[in-house]
C-alpha positions as CSV (number, residue, x, y, z in Angstrom):
1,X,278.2,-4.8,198.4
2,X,274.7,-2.6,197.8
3,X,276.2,-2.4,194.3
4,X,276.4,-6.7,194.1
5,X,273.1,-7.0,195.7
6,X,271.1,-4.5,193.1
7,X,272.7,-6.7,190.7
8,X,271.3,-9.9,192.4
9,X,268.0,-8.1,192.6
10,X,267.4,-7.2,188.9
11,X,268.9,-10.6,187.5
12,X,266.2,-12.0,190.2
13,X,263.5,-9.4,188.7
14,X,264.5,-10.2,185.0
15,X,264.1,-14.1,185.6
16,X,260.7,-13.5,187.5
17,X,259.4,-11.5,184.5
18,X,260.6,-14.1,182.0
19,X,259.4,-17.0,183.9
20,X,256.0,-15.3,184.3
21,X,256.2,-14.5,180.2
22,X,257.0,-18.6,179.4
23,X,254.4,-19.5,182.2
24,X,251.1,-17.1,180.1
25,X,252.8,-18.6,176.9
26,X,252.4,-22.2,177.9
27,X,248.9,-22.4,179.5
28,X,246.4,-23.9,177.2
29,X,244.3,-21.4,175.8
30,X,240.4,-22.3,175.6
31,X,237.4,-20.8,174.5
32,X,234.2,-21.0,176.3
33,X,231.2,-20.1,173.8
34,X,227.7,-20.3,175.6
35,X,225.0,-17.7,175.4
36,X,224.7,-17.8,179.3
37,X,227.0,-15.3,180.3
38,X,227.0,-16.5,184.0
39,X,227.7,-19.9,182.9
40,X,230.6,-18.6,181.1
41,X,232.2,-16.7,183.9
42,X,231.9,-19.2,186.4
43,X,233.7,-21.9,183.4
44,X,236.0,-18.8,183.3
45,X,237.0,-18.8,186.5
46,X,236.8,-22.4,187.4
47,X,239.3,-23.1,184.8
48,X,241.8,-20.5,185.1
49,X,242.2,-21.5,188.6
50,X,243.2,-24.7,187.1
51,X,245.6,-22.8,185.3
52,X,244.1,-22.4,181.8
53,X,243.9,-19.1,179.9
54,X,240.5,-18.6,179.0
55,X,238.6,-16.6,177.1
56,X,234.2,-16.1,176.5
57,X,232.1,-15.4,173.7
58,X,228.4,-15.1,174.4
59,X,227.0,-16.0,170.5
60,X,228.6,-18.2,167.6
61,X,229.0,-15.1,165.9
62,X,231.2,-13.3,168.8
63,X,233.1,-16.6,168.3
64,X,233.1,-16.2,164.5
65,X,235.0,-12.6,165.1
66,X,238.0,-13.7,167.0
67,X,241.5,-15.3,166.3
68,X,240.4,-19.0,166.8
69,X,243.7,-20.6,165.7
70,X,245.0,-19.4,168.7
71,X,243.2,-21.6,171.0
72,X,243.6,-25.3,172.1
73,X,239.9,-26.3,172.8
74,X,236.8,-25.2,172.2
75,X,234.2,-25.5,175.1
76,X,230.8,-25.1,173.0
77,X,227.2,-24.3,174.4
78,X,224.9,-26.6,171.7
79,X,221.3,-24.2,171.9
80,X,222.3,-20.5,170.7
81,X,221.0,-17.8,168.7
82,X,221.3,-18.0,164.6
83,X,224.2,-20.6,164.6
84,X,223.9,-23.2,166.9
85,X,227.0,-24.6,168.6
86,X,226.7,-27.7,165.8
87,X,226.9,-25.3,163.2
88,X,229.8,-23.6,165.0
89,X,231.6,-26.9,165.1
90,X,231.3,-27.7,161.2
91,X,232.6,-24.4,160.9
92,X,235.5,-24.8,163.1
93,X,236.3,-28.2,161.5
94,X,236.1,-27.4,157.9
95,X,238.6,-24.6,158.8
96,X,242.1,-26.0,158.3
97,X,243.5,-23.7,160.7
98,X,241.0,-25.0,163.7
99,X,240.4,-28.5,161.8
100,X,242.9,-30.1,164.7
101,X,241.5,-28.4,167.5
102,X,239.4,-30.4,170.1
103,X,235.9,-30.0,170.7
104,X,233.7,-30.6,174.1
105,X,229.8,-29.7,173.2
106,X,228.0,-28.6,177.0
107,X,224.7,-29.1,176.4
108,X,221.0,-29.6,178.1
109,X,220.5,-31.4,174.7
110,X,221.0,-35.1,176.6
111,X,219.2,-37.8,174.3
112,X,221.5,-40.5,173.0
113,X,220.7,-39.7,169.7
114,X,221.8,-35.7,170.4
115,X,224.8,-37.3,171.7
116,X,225.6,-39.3,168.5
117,X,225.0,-36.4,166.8
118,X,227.1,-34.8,168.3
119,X,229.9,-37.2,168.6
120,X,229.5,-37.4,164.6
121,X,230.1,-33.8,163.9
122,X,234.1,-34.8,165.1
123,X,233.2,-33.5,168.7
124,X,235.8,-35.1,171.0
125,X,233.3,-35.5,174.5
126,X,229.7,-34.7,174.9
127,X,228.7,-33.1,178.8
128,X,224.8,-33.0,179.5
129,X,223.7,-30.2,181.8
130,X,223.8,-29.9,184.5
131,X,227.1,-31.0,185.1
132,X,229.6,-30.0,187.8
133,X,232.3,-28.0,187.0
134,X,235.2,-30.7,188.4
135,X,233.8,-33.2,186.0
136,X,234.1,-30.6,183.2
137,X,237.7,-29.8,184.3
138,X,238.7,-33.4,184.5
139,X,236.9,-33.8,180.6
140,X,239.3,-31.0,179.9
141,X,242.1,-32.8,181.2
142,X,241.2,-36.0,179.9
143,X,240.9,-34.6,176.2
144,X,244.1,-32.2,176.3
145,X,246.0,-35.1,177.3
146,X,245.0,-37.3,174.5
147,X,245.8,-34.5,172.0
148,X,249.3,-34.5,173.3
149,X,249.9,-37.9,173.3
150,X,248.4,-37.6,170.1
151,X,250.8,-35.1,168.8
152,X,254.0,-37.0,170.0
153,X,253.3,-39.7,168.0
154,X,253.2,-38.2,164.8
155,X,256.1,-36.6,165.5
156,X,257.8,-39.3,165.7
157,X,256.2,-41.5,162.8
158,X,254.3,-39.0,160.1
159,X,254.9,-41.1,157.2
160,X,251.9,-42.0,154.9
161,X,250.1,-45.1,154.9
162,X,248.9,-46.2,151.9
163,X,247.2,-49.0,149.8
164,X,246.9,-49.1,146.0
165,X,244.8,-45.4,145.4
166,X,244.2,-44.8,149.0
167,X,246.4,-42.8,151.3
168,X,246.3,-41.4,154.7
169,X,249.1,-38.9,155.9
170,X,249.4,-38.6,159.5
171,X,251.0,-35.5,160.0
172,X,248.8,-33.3,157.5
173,X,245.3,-35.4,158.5
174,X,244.4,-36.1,154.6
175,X,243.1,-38.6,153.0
176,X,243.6,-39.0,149.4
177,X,241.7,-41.6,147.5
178,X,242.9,-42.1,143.8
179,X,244.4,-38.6,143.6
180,X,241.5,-36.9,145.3
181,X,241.7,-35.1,148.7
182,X,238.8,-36.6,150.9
183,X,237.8,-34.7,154.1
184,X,237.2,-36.7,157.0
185,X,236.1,-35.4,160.1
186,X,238.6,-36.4,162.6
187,X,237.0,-39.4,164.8
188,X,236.6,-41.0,160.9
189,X,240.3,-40.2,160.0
190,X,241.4,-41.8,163.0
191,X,239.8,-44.7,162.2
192,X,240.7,-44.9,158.9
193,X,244.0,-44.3,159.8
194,X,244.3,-47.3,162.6
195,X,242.7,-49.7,160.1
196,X,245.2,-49.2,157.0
197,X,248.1,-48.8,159.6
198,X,247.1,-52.3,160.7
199,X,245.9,-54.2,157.5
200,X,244.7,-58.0,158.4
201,X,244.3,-56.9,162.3
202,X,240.9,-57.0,163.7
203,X,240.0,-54.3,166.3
204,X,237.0,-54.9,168.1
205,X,234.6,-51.9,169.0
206,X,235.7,-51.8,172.4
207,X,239.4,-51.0,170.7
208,X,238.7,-48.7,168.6
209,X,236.5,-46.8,171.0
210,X,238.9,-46.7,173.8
211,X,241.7,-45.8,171.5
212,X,239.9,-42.9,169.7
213,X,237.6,-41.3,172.5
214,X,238.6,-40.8,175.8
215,X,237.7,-43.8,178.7
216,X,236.0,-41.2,180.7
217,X,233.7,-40.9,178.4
218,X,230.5,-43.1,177.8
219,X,230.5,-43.8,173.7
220,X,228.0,-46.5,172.5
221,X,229.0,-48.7,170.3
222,X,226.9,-47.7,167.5
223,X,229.1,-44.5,167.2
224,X,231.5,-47.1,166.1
225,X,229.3,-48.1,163.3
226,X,228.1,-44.5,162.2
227,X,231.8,-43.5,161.2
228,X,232.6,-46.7,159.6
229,X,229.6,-46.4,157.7
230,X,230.4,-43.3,156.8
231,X,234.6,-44.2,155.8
232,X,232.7,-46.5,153.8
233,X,231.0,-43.9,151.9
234,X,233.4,-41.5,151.7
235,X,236.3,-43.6,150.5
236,X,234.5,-45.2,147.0
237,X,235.9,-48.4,146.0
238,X,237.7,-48.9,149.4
239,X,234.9,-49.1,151.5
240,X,234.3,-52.4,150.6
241,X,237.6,-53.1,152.3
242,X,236.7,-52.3,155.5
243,X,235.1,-55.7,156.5
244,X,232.9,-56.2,159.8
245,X,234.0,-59.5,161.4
246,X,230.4,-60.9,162.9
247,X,231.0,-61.1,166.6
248,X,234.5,-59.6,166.7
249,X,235.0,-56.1,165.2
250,X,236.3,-54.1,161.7
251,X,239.7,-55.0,159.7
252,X,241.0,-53.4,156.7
253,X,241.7,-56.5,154.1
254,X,243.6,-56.4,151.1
C-alpha cells in the first residue's frame, strides 16, 4: 500500500510541476519601460497579480538590450532619457519581429494633439497620467483581447486581398502596391485592409474606429482621417480610390 501511495504521490508531484511549467508558459508576457522605477514596480506588481509575467526596463536603451520578440505588449513611459518612448515605438514597429506586438504609451503628455500623435505612431491605446492602475489593467485586457480575436481570424481566412497592382496579405501584414512592399503602420494596414476586403461598402468613422481601436478607448474622429490621409499617400495611384462619402464615411471604389 505505502508502495501505491508513493506512486500516487509523485504522478501527483509530476502533474503539479507540469501544470505549473504550461501555467509560466501561457501568461502574457509584458514589458513595462518607464524611467520611474517606482512606477515600474508597482505596474510590476499590480499586473502579475493579475496574472501577467512581467518584466521592467528603466531607459529605451535597457529596452533596446533585451529579447523583445518574446513579449506580448509593450507598456511605454512617452518622456525618457536619449530615446523617447515614440522613438522606442518606431523602433519596435519597423522591427518585423515586434512589428505585431501591441503598444499602450503611459504618459503625462495629455494634449489631444500628443494623443494623435501617438495614436499615429501605430500605438494601440494612449493612458494620461495619472491614471489608476485598474484602469491600466482593464486597457491591458481590453487590447490583449482584441489581438486574439484578431489572431483567430486570420487563421482562419489569410488569403490576400487584392485589386489590379494593390495587395494586402493578412497573415504576413504587407502591402504590396505594383510589385513594391509598402510599410504600413498597423492602425493604417488595418484600414486598408477593411476597405479593399469590402470594395463598394461604406464604413462610417464610428465603424472603422470601433472596429480598429478598442471601445474603451476615446479616439477622435480625426485619427480617422490622419491614417486615411496617410493610405492615400502611401499607396500612389490607389489613393485616389479610397473615396470620402460627405456625411457618411470612406469606401474603396473600383
Amino acid at each position: 500500500m505505502l508502495l501505491v501511495q508513493d506512486v500516487w504521490l509523485e504522478l501527483l508531484c509530476t502533474f503539479a510541476a507540469d501544470y505549473e511549467k504550461y501555467m509560466m508558459d501561457n501568461k502574457k508576457r509584458i514589458l513595462v519601460v518607464d524611467d520611474e522605477e517606482t512606477l515600474c514596480e508597482a505596474l510590476r506588481f499590480n499586473l502579475e497579480a493579475e496574472g501577467y509575467s512581467v518584466d521592467t526596463a528603466c531607459s529605451a536603451e535597457e529596452c533596446l538590450s533585451m529579447d523583445l520578440g518574446r513579449y506580448d505588449l509593450f507598456l511605454l513611459d512617452i518622456m525618457m532619457g536619449e530615446i523617447s518612448g515614440t522613438q522606442l515605438a518606431r523602433i519596435i514597429k519597423s522591427n518585423p519581429a515586434t512589428a505585431s506586438v501591441p503598444v499602450i504609451f503611459c504618459t503625462a503628455k495629455d494634449s489631444e494633439d500628443d494623443m494623435i500623435y501617438g495614436l499615429d505612431l501605430g500605438a494601440d491605446d494612449y493612458i494620461a497620467k495619472p491614471y489608476s492602475l485598474r484602469a491600466v489593467s482593464a486597457r491591458i485586457r481590453t487590447v490583449l483581447r482584441r489581438y486574439s480575436k484578431q489572431s483567430d481570424a486570420t487563421a482562419v481566412d489569410s488569403d490576400k486581398v487584392t485589386y489590379l497592382g494593390l495587395t494586402v496579405i493578412p497573415d504576413k501584414k504587407m502591402c504590396v502596391v505594383d510589385g513594391e512592399v509598402v510599410k504600413l503602420p498597423r492602425k493604417e494596414f488595418e484600414i486598408l485592409q477593411k476597405l479593399l476586403s469590402h470594395r463598394g461598402q461604406i464604413f462610417s468613422r464610428a465603424e472603422i474606429l470601433k472596429d480598429i481601436w478598442p471601445d474603451e478607448v476615446v479616439v477622435l474622429d480625426r485619427v480617422v482621417d490622419v491614417n486615411i490621409t496617410r493610405i492615400r499617400q502611401k499607396i500612389g495611384k490607389y489613393g485616389k480610390n479610397i473615396v470620402s462619402r460627405s456625411g457618411y464615411g470612406y469606401v474603396f471604389v473600383e
